[in-house]
C-alpha positions as CSV (number, residue, x, y, z in Angstrom):
1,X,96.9,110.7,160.3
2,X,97.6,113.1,157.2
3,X,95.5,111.5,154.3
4,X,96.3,111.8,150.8
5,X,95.0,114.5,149.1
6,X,92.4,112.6,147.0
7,X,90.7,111.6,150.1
8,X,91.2,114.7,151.6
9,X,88.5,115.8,149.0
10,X,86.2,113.0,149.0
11,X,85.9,112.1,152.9
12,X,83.4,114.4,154.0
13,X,81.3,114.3,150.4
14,X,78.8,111.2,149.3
15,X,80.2,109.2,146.8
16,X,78.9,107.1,144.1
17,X,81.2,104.7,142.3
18,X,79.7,104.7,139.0
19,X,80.4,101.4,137.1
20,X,81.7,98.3,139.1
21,X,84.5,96.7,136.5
22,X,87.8,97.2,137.3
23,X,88.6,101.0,137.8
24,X,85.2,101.2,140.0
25,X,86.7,98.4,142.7
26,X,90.1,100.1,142.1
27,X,88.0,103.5,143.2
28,X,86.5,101.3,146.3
29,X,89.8,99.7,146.9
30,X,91.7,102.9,147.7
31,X,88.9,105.1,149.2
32,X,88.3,101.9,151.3
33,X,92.1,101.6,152.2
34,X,91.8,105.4,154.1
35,X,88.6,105.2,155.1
36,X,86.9,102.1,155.9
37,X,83.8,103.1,157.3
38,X,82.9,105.8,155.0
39,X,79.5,104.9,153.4
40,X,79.8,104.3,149.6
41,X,77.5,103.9,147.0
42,X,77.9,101.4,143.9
43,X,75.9,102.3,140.9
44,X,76.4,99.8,137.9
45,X,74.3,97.9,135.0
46,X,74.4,94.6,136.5
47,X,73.5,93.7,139.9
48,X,76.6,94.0,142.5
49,X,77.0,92.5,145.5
50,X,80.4,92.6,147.6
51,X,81.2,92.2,151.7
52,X,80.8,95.5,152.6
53,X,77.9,97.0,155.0
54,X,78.8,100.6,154.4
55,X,77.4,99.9,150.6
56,X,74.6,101.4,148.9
57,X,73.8,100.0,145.8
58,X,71.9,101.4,142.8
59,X,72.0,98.8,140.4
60,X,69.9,97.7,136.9
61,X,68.6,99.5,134.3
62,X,68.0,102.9,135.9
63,X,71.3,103.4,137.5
64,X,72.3,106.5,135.8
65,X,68.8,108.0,137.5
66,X,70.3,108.3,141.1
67,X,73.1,110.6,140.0
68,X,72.2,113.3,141.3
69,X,71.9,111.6,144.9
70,X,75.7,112.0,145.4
71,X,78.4,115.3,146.1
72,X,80.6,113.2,143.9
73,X,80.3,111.0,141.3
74,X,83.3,108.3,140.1
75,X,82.6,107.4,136.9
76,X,84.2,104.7,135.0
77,X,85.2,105.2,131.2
78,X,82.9,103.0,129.5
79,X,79.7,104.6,130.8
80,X,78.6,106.8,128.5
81,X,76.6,110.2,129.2
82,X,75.2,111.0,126.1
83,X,71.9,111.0,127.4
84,X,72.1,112.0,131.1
85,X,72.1,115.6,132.4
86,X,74.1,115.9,135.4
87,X,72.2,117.9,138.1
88,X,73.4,120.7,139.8
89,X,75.2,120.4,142.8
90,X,76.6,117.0,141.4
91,X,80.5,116.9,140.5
92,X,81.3,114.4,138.3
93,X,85.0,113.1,138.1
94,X,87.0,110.4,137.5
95,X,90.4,108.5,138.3
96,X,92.0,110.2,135.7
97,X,90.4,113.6,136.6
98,X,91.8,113.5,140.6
99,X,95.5,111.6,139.6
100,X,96.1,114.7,137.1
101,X,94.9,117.2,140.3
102,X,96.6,116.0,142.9
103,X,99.5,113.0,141.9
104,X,103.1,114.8,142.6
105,X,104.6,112.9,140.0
106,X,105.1,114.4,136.4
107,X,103.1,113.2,133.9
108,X,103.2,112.0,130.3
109,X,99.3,111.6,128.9
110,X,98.8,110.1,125.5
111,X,95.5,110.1,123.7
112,X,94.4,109.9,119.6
113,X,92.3,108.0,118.0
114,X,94.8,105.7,117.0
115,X,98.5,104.9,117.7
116,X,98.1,105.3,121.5
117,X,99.1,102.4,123.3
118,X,102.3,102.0,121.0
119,X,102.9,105.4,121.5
120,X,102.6,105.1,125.9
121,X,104.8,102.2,125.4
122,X,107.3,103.1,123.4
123,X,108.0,106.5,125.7
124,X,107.8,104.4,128.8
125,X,110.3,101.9,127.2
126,X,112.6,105.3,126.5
127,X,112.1,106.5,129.7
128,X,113.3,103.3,130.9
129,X,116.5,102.5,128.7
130,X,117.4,106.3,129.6
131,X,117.3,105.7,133.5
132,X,114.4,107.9,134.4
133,X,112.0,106.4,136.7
134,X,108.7,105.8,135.8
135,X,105.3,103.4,135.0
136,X,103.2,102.8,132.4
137,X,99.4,103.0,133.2
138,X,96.0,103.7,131.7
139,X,93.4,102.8,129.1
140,X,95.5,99.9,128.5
141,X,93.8,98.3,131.4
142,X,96.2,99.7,134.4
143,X,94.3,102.3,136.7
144,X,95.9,104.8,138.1
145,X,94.6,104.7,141.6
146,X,96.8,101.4,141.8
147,X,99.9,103.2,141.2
148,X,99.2,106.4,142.8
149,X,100.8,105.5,145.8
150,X,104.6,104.8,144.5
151,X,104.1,107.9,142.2
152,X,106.1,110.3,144.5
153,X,108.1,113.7,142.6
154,X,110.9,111.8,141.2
155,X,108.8,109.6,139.2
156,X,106.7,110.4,135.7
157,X,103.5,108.3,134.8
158,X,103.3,107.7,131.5
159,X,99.6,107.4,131.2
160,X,97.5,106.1,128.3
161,X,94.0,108.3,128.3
162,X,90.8,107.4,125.6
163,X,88.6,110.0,125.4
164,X,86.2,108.9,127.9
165,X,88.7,108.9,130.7
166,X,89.5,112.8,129.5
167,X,85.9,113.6,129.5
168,X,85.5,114.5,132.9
169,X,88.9,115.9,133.4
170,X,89.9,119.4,134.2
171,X,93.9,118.8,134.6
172,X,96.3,118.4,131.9
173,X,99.4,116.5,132.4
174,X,103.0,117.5,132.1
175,X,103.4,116.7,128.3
176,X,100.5,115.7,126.4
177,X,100.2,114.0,122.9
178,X,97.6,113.6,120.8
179,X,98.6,111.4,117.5
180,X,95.6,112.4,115.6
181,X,91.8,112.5,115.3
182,X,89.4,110.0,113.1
183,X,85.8,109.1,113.9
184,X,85.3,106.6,116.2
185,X,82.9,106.4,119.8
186,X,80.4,108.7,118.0
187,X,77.9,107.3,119.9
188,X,79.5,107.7,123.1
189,X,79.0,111.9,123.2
190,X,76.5,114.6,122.8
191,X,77.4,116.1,119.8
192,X,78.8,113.4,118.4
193,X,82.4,114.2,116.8
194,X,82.3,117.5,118.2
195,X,81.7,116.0,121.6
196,X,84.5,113.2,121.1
197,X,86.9,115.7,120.0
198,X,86.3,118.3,122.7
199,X,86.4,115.2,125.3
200,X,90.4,114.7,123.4
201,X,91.3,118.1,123.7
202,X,90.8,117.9,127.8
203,X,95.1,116.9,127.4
204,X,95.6,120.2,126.6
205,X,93.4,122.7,127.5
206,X,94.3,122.8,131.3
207,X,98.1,122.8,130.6
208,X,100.6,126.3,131.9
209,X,103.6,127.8,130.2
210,X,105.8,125.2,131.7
211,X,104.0,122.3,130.1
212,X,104.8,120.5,126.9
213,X,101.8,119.8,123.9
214,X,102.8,117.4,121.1
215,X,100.3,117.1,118.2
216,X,100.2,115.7,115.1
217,X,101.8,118.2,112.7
218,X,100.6,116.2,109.3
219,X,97.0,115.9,109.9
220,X,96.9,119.6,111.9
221,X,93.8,120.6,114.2
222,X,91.9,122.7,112.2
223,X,89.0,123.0,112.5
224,X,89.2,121.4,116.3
225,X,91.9,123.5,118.3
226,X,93.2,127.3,117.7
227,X,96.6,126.7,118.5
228,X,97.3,130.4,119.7
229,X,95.1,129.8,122.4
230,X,97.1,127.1,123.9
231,X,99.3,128.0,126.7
232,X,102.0,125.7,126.7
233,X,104.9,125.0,124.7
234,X,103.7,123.5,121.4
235,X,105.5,120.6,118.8
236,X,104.1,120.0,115.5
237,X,105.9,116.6,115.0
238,X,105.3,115.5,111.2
239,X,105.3,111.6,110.3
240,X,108.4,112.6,107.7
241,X,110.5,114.4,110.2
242,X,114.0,112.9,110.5
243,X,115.0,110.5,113.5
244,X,118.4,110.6,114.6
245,X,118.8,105.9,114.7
246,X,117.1,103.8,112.4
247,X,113.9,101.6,112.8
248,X,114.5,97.9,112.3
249,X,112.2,96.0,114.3
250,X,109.0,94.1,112.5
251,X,106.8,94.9,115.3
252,X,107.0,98.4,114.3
253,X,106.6,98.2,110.5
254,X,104.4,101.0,108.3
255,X,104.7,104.9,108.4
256,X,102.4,104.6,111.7
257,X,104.6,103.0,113.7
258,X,107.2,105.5,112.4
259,X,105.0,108.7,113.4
260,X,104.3,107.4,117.0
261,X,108.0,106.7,117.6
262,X,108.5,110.1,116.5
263,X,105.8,110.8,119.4
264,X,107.8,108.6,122.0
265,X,111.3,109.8,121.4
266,X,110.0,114.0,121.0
267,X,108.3,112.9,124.4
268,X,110.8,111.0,126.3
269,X,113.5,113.8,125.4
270,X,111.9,116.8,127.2
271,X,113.0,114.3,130.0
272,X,117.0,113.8,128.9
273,X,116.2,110.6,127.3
274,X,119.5,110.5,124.1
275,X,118.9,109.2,120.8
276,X,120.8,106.3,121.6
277,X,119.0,105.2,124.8
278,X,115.8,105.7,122.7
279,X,116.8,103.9,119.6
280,X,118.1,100.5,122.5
281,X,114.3,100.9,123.7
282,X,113.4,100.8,120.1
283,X,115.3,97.6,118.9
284,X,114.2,95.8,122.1
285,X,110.6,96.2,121.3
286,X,108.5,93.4,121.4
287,X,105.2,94.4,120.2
288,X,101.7,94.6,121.9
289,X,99.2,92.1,121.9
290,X,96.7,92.9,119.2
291,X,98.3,95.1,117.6
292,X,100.1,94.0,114.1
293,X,100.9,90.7,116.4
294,X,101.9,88.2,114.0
295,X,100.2,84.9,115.3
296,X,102.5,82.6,113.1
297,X,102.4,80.5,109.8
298,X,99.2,77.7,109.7
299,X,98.8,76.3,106.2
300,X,101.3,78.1,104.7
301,X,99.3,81.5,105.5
302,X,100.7,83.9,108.0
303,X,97.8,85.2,110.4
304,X,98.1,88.7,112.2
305,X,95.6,89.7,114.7
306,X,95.1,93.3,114.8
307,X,91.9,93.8,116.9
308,X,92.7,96.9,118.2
309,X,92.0,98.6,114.9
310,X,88.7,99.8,115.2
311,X,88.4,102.5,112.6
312,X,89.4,102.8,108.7
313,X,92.6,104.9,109.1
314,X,94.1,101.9,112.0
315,X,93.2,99.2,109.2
316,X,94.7,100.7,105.8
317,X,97.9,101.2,107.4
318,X,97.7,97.9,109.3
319,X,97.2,96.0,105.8
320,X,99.3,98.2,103.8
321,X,102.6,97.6,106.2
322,X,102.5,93.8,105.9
323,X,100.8,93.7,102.3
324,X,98.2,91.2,103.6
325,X,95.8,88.9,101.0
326,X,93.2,88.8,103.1
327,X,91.3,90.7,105.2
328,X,88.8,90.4,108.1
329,X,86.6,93.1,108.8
330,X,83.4,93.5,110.6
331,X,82.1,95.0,114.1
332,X,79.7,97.0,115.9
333,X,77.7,99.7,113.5
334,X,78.3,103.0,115.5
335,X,77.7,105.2,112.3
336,X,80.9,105.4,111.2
337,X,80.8,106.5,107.6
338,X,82.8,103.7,105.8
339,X,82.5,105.4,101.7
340,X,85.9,106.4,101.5
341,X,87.0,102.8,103.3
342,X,85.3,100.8,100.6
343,X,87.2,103.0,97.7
344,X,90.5,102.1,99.8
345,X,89.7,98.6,99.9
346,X,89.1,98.4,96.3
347,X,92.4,100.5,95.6
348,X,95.0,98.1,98.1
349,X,96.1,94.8,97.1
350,X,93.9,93.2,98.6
351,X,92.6,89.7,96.9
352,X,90.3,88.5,99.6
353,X,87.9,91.1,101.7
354,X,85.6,89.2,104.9
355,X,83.2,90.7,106.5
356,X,81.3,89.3,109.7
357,X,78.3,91.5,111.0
358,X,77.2,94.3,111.0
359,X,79.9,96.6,109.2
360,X,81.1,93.9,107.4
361,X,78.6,93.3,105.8
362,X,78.0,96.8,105.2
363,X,80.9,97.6,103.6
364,X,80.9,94.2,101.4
365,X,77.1,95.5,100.3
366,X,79.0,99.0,98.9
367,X,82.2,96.9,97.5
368,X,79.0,95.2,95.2
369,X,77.6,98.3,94.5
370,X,80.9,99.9,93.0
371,X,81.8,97.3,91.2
372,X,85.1,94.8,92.2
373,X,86.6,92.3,91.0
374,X,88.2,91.5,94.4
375,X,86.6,88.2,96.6
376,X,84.1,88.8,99.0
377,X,82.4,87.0,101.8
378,X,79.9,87.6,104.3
379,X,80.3,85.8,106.9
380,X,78.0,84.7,110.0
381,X,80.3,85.0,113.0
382,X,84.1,85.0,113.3
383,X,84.8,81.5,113.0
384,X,83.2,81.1,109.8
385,X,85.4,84.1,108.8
386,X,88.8,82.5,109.5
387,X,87.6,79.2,107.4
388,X,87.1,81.2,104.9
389,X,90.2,82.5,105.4
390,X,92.0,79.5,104.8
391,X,89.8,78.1,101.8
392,X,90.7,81.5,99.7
393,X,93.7,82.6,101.0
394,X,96.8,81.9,98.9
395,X,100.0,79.5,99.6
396,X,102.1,81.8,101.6
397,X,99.8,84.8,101.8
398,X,98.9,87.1,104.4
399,X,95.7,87.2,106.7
400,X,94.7,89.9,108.8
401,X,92.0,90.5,111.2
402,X,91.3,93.8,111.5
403,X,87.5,95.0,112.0
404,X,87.6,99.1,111.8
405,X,84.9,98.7,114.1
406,X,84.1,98.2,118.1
407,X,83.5,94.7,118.9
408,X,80.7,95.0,121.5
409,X,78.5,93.6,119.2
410,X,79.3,89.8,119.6
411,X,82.6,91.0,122.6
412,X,83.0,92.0,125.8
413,X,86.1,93.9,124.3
414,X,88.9,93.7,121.3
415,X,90.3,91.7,123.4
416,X,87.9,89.2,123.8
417,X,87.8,89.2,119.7
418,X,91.1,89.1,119.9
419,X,91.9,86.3,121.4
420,X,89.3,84.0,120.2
421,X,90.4,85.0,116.7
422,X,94.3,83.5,117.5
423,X,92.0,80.7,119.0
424,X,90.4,79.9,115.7
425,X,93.8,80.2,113.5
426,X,95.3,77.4,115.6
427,X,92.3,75.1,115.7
428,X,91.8,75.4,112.1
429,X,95.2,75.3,111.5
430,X,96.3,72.1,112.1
């Protein structure tokens, strides 16, 4: 039997599937698929257990220390490295890392700090009206391993990528965007921003003179990229540059929105997509959970849930596109520096300002020290934040819960937070 590439590579190498959530049993799942006898190992956390005798398992709080045990290691995104040195002989990859190697489709990668998911979406939906085959998969939840096996020449991937599924990756795809840079998983890399960034810039650096690099032409890359030494064709797309149909749907309100269909459509036209398949896509949008998602009207308040904003940049243009009231903040402290955040605050129209812990609270603490006149609570967890939320609100205000931090403090994930938030607005708002 010919096997697929992938396994071509990994059969006669010990592997390690670092991290057991759901792109490590994706990993197992398709290495088990070809090769069902292949001895595995399963490093992870928490304790795993699954039928299998070919297992290995390296489990608890030293599992990073067996590493270097392994030809290969499959590491899952949210591990982070920042304080492991890989030892030599020890290759260490990733599903992201072997689909961009060896996948025959052509590929669409999307990365940035922010904007990312709409911006995946909205070219797959493009792709889509305009014929061309294709699937959306990614950091949105979707590994790529599940798809790999439909992805044949004809198709493209459009594939959302964080910067920890870049880290390890030494193959760029097709076209690349990146819809800018802000501070955010600091704590995830050595170096901090400088590691983030470089992990970011993996969507580019591996790309030929036949590939495509979109980049955010407003905010630039200096000091992070010298664009002359990119090899591939290069498009400066600027959040003012003229679209060719008109942008009439609510769920894609704000200037943000505007620059990441800019993204889409300056994506999904390298590919024949016309402006009038794009702008069909664009009309028949129906939003992404989390994201600006308007819950609905309790109390005479309308309640958005925008979870997914997990830094400063993602929240100002969150609450200046709706002109919210109120705003929840509050998350995870991963030494984000949140000075120029708390001026912003006090400059919006914003009448109301919670904050659960830790940043929340943080940033309320500086709000005091420079002097508001603006209402501000502290509160204890995010319950007591959305009744506070209906006591000060105004009659047919605006809520929004948007944290500019991580939720791993009191979450699994955003959308955890996410979710219980709606949760609360409809218990509370009866």
């Amino acid at each position: 039997m010919v096997l697929p590439p992938i396994i071509e590579f990994l059969k006669d190498k010990s592997v390690l599937i670092l991290g057991f959530g759901r792109e490590g049993q994706s990993t197992y799942n398709y290495i088990r698929k070809y090769l069902p006898e292949k001895l595995l190992g399963i490093g992870d956390g928490r304790e795993q257990k699954i039928d299998d005798e070919n297992v290995e398992y390296f489990c608890g709080e030293d599992y990073l220390s067996h590493i270097g045990k392994f030809d290969v290691v499959m590491k899952s995104p949210g591990i982070s490295f920042v304080n492991v040195d890989i030892p030599d002989g020890t290759y260490v990859t990733c599903q992201t890392d072997l689909f961009m190697k060896y996948a025959p489709c052509k590929k669409i990668g999307v990365t940035g700090s922010k904007g990312k998911t709409t911006t995946s979406t909205l070219t797959y939906k493009m792709l889509c009206a305009g014929g061309v085959s294709c699937e959306l998969m990614g950091n949105m939840g979707l590994p790529v391993f599940d798809y790999i096996e439909e992805m044949t020449e004809d198709k493209i991937a459009v594939v959302e990528l964080s910067s920890h599924q870049l880290e390890f990756t030494r193959s760029s795809p097709n076209v690349s965007i990146l819809t800018n840079i802000y501070e955010e998983h600091l704590e995830h890399y050595k170096g901090g921003m400088t590691g983030y960034v470089n992990s970011k810039l993996n969507i580019v650096k591996h790309q030929s003179e036949n590939d495509t690099f979109i980049y955010n032409g407003t905010q630039g890359l200096a000091p992070y990229l010298d664009l002359n030494t990119v090899k591939s064709n290069v498009i400066a797309v600027k959040k003012d540059a003229e679209l060719p149909f008109s942008i009439n749907n609510i769920h894609l309100a704000g200037e943000h929105n505007r620059h990441d269909v800019l993204y889409a459509f300056t994506a999904a036209s390298q590919f024949g997509v016309t402006a009038e398949a794009a702008k069909k896509a664009i009309d028949d949008f129906e939003g992404i959970e989390h994201r600006m998602e308007n819950i609905g009207i309790y109390n005479s308040i309308t309640f958005y849930n925008d979870c997914i904003a997990t830094i400063p940049h993602a929240v100002m243009c969150a609450v200046n596109a709706i002109n919210a009231n109120t705003l929840i903040i509050g998350g995870k402290d991963r030494g984000i520096d949140y000075t120029d955040f708390a001026v912003d605050l006090e400059n919006s129209n914003l009448s109301v300002i919670i904050g659960t812990k830790t940043t929340g609270h943080k940033i309320i603490d500086m709000m005091v020290g420079n002097g508001t006149e603006k209402t501000l609570i502290k509160a204890e967890n995010l319950e007591e934040a959305v009744k506070q939320a209906f006591e000060n609100t105004k009659k047919d205000g605006v809520c929004i819960l948007s944290p500019a931090a991580s939720s791993y403090n009191e979450y699994k994930n955003f959308e955890e937070k996410g979710r219980h938030y709606k949760e609360l607005v409809k218990k509370y708002g009866v």
